[in-house]
PDB file of N, H, CA, C and O in Angstrom:
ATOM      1  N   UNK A   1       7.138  12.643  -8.954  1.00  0.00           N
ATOM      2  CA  UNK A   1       6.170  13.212  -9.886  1.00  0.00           C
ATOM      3  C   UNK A   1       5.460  12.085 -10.646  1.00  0.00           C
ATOM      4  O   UNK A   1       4.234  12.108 -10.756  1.00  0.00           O
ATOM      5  N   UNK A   2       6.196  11.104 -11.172  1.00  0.00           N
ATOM      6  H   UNK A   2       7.192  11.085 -11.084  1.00  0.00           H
ATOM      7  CA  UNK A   2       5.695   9.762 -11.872  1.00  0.00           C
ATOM      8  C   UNK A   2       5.028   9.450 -10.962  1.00  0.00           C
ATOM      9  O   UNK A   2       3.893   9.877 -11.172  1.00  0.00           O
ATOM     10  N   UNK A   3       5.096   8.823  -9.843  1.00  0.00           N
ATOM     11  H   UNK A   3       6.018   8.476  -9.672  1.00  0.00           H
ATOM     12  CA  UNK A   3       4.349   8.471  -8.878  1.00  0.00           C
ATOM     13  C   UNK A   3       2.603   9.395  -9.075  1.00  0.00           C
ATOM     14  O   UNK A   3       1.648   8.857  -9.635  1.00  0.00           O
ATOM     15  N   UNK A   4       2.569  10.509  -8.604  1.00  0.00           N
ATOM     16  H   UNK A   4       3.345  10.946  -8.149  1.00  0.00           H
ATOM     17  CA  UNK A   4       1.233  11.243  -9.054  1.00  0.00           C
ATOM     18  C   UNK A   4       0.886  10.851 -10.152  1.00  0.00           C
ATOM     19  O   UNK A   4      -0.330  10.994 -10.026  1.00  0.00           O
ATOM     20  N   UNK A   5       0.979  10.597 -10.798  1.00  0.00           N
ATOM     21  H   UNK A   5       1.967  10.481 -10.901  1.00  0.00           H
ATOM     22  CA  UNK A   5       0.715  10.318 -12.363  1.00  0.00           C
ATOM     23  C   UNK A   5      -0.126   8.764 -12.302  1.00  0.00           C
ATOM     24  O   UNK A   5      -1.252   8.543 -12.749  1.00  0.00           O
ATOM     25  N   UNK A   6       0.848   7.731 -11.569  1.00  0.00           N
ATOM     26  H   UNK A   6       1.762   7.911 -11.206  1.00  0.00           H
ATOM     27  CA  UNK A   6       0.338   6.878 -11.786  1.00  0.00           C
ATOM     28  C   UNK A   6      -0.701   6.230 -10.600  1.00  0.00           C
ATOM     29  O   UNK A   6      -1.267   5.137 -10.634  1.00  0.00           O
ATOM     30  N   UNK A   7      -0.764   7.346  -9.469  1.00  0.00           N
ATOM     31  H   UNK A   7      -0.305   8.233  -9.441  1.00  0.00           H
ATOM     32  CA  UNK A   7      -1.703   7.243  -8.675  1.00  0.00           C
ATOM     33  C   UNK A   7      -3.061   7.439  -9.517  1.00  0.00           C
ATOM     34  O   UNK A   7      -3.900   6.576  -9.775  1.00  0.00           O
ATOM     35  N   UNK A   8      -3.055   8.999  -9.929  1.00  0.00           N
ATOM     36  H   UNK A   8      -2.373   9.700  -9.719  1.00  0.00           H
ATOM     37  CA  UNK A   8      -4.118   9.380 -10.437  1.00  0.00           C
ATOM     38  C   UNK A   8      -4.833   7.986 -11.490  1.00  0.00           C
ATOM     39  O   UNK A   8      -5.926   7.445 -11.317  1.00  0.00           O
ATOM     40  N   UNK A   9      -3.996   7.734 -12.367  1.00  0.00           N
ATOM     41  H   UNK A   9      -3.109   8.173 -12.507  1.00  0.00           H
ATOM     42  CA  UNK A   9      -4.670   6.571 -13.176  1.00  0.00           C
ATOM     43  C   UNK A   9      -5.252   5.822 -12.294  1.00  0.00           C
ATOM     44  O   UNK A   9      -6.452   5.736 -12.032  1.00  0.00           O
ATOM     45  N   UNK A  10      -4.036   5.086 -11.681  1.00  0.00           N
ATOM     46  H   UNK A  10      -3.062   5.156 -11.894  1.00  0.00           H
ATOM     47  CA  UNK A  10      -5.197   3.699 -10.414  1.00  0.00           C
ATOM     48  C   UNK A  10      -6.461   4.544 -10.018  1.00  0.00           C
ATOM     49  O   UNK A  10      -7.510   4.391 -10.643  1.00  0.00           O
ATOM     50  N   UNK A  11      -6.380   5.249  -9.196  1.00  0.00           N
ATOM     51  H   UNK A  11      -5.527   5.373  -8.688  1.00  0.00           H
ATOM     52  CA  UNK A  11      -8.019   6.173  -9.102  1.00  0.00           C
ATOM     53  C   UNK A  11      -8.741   5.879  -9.632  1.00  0.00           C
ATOM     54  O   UNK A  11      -9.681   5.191  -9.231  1.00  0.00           O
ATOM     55  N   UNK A  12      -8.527   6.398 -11.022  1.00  0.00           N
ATOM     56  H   UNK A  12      -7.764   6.956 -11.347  1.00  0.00           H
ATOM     57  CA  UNK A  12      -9.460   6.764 -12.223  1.00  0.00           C
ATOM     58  C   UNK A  12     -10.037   5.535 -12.886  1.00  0.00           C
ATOM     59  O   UNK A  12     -11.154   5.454 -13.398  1.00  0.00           O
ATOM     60  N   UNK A  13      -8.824   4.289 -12.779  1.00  0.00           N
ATOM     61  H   UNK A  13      -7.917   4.355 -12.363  1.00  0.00           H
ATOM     62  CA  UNK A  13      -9.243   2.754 -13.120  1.00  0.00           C
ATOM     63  C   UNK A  13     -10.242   1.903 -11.873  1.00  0.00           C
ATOM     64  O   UNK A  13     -11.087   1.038 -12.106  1.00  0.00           O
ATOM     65  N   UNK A  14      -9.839   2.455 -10.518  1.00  0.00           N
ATOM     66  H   UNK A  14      -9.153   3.157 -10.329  1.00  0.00           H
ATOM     67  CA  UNK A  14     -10.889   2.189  -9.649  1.00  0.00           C
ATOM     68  C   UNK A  14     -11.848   1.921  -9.271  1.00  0.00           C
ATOM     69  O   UNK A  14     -12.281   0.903  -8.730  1.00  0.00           O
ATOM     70  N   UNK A  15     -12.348   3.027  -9.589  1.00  0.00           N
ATOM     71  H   UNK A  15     -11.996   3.854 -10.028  1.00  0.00           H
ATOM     72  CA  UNK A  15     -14.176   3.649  -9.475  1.00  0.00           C
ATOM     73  C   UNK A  15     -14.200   3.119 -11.030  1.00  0.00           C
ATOM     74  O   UNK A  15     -15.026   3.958 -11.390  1.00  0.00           O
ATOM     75  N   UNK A  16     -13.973   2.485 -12.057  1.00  0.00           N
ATOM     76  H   UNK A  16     -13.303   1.804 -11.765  1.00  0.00           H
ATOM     77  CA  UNK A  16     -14.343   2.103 -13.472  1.00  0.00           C
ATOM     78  C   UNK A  16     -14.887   0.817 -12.635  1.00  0.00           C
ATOM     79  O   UNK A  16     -16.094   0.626 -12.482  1.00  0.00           O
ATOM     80  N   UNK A  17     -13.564  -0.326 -11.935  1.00  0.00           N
ATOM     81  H   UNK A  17     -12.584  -0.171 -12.059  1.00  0.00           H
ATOM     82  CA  UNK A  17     -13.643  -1.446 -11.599  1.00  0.00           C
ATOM     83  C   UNK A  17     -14.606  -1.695 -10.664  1.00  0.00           C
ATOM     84  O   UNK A  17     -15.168  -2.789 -10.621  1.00  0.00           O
ATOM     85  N   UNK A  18     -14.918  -0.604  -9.740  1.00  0.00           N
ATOM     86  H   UNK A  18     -14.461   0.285  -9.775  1.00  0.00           H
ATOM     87  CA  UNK A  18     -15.212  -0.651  -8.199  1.00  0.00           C
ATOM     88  C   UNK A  18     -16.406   0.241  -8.608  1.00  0.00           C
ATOM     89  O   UNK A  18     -16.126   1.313  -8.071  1.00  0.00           O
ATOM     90  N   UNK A  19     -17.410   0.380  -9.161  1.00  0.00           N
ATOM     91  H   UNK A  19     -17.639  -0.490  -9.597  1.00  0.00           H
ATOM     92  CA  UNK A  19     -18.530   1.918  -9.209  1.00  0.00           C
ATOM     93  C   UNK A  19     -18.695   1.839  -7.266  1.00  0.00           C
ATOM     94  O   UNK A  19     -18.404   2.888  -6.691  1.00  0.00           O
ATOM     95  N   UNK A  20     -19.078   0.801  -6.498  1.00  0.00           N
ATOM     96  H   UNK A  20     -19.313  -0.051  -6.965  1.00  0.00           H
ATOM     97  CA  UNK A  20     -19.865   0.990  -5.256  1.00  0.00           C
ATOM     98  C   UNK A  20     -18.713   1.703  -4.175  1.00  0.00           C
ATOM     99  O   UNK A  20     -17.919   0.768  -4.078  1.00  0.00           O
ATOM    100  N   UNK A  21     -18.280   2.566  -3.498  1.00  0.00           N
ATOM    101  H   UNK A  21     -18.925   3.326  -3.576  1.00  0.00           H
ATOM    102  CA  UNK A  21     -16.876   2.853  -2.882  1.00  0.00           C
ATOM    103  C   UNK A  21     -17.490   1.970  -1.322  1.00  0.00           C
ATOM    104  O   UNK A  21     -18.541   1.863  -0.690  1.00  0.00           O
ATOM    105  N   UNK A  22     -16.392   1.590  -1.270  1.00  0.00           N
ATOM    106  H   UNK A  22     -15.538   1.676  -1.783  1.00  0.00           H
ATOM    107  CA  UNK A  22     -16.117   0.556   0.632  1.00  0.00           C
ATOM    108  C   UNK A  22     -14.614   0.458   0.346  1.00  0.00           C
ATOM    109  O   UNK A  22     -13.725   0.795  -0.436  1.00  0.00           O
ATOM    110  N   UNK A  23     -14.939  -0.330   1.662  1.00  0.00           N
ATOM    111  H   UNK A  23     -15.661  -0.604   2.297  1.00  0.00           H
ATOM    112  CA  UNK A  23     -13.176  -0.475   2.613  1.00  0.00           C
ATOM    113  C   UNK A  23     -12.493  -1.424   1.218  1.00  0.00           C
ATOM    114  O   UNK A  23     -11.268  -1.476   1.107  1.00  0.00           O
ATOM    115  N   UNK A  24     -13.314  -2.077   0.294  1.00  0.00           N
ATOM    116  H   UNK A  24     -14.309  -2.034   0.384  1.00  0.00           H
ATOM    117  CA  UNK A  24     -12.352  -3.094  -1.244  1.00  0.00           C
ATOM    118  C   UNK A  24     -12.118  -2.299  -1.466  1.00  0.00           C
ATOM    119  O   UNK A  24     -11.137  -2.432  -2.197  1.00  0.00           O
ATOM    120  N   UNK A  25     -12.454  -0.819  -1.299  1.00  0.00           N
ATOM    121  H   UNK A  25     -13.251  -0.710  -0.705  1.00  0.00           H
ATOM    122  CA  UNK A  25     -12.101   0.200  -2.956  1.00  0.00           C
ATOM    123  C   UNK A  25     -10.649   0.376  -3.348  1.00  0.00           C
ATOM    124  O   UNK A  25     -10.169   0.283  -4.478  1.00  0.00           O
ATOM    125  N   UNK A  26      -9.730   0.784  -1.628  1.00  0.00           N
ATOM    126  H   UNK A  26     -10.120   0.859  -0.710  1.00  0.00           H
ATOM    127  CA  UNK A  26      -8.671   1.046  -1.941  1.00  0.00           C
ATOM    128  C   UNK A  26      -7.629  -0.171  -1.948  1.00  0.00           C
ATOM    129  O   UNK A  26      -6.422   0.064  -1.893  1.00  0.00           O
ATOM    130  N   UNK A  27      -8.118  -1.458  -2.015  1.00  0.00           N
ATOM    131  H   UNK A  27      -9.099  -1.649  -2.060  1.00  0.00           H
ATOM    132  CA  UNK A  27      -7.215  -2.883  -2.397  1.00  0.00           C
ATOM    133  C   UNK A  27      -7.135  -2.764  -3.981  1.00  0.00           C
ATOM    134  O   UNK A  27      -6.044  -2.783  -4.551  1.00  0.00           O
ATOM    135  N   UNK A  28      -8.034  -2.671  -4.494  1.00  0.00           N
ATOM    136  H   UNK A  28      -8.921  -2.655  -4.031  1.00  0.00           H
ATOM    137  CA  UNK A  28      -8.486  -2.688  -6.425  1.00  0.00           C
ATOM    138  C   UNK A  28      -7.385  -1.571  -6.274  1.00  0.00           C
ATOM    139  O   UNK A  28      -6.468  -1.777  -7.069  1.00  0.00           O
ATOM    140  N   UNK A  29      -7.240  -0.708  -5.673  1.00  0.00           N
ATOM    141  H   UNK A  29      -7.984  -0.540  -5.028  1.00  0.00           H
ATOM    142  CA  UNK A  29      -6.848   0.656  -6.272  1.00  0.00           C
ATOM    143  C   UNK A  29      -5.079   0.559  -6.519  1.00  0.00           C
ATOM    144  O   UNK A  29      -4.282   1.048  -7.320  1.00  0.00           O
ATOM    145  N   UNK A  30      -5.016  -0.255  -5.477  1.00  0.00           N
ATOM    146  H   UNK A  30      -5.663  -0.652  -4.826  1.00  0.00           H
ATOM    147  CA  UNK A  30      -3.356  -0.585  -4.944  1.00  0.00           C
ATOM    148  C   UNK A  30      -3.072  -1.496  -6.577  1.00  0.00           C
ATOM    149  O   UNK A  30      -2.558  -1.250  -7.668  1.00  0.00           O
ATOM    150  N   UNK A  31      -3.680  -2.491  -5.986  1.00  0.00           N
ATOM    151  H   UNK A  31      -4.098  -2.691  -5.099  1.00  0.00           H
ATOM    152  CA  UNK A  31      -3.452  -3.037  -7.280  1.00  0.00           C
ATOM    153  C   UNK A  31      -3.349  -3.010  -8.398  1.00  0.00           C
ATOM    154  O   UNK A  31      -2.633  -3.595  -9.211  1.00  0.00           O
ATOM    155  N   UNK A  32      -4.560  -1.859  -8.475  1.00  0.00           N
ATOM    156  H   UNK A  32      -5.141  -1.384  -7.815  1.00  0.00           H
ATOM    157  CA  UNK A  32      -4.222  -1.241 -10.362  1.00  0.00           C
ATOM    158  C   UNK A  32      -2.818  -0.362 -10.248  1.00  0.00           C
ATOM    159  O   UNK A  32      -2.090  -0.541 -11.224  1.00  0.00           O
ATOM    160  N   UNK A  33      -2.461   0.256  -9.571  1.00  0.00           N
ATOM    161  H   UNK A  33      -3.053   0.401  -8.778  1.00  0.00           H
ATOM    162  CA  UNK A  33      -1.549   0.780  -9.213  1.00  0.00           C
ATOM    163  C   UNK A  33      -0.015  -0.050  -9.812  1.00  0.00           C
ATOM    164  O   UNK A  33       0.604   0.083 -10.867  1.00  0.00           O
ATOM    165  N   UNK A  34       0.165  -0.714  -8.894  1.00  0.00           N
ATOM    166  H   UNK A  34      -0.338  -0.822  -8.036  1.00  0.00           H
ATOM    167  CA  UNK A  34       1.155  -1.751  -8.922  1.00  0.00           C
ATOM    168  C   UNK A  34       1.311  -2.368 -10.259  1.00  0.00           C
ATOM    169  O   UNK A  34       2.364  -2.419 -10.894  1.00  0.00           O
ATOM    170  N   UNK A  35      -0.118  -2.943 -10.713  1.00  0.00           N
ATOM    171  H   UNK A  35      -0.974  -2.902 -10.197  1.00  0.00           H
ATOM    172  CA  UNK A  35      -0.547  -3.291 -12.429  1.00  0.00           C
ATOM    173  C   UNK A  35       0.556  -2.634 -13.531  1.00  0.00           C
ATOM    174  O   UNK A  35       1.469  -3.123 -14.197  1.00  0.00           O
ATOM    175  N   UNK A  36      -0.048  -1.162 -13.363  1.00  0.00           N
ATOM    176  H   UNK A  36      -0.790  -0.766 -12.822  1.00  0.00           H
ATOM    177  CA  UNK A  36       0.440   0.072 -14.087  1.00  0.00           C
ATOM    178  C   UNK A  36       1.605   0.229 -14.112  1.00  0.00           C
ATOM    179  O   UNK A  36       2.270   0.092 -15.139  1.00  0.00           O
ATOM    180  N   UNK A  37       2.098   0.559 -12.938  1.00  0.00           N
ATOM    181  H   UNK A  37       1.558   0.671 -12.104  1.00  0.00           H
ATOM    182  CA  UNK A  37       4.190   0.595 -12.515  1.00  0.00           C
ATOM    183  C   UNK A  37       4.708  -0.797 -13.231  1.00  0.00           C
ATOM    184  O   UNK A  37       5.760  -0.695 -13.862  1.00  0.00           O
ATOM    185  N   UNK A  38       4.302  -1.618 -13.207  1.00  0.00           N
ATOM    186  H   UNK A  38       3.447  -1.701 -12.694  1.00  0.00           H
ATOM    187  CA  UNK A  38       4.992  -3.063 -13.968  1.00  0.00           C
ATOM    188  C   UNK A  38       4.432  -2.859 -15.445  1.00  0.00           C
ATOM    189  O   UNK A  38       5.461  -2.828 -16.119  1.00  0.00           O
ATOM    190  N   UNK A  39       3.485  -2.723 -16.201  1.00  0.00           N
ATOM    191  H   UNK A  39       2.649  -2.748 -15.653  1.00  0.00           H
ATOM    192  CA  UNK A  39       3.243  -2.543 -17.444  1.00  0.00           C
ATOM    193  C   UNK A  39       4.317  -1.010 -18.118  1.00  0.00           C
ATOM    194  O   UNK A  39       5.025  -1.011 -19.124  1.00  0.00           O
ATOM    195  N   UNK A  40       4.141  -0.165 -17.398  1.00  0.00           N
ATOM    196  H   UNK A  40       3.565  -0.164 -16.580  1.00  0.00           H
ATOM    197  CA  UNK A  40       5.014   0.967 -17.483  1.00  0.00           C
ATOM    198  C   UNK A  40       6.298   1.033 -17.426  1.00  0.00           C
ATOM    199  O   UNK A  40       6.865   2.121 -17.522  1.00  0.00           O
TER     200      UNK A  40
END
């Protein structure tokens, strides 16, 4: 369930970082991801 949670954020921090979507979008996304789980 945490997991959904902190997908949705990376998403949502994504398209902030990334406005143009391509094949980078979902590297930024991982990463904010990963970001989040270690700050959390």
């Amino acid at each position: 369930m945490h997991q959904h949670t902190f997908i949705a954020g990376g998403a949502a921090a994504a398209p902030a970082t990334r406005p143009p979507p391509g094949p980078a979008a979902p590297a930024p996304s991982v990463s904010s991801l990963v970001a989040v789980v270690t700050a959390g």
